[in-house]
FIRODO-154151 format. One record per residue (C-alpha): x, y negated, z. Coordinates in steps of 0.05 Angstrom, whole numbers, plus 5000, padded with zeros to 4 digits. Each point is the difference from the previous one (the first is absolute). Last residue first. Example, Ala and Ser with C-alpha at 12.3 -4.5 7.8 and 13.67 -1.06 7.14 Angstrom:
REM residues 2
527350215143
497350695013
END
This chain:
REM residues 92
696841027413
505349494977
502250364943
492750014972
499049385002
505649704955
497950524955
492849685005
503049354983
504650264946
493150304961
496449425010
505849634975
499950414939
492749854985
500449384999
506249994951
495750464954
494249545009
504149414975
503150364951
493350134967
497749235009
507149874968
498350524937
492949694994
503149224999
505850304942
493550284958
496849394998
506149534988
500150374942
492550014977
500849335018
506249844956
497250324940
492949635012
503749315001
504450124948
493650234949
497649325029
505249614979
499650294935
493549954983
493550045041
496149645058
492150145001
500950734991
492750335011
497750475049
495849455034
505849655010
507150104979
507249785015
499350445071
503449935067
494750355050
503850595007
506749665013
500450175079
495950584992
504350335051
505549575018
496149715068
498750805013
507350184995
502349355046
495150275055
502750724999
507349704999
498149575060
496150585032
507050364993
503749475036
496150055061
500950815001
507349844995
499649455042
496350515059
506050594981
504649515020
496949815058
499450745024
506750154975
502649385051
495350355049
502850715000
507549625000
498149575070
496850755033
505950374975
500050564947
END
């Protein structure tokens, strides 16, 4: 490989790895991100009825899509780890 195309896949494989703490980063801000939303204190409902049946049905939904993102997240991570060092390797 030439000297300017070994460092254009060295770059690349740099943003990659950049990128990838980004996804790591935006995985860890989702994580948790609706633990602390509650309609209770102290173990006890303080806010019940329909609206809040809605409420808690929609959270434990919007719960389960934030997990799956923070998952993709990772996986995407994870991938462009995986392009960068295959970047790096063909350059050696």
């Amino acid at each position: 490989m030439a000297d300017p195309d070994k460092q254009q896949a060295l770059r690349d494989a740099e943003s990659k790895e950049q990128l990838a703490r980004k996804f790591d980063g935006w995985a860890g801000q989702l994580d948790g991100f609706l633990k602390g939303v509650t309609i209770s204190k102290g173990g006890r409902e303080i806010w019940t009825g329909p609206a809040a049946d809605r409420f808690k049905t929609g959270l434990t939904t919007q719960d389960g899509a934030i997990k799956t993102l923070a998952s993709d997240c990772r996986s995407a991570a994870e991938n462009l780890r995986k392009s960068a060092r295959q970047l790096r390797d063909a350059v050696k």
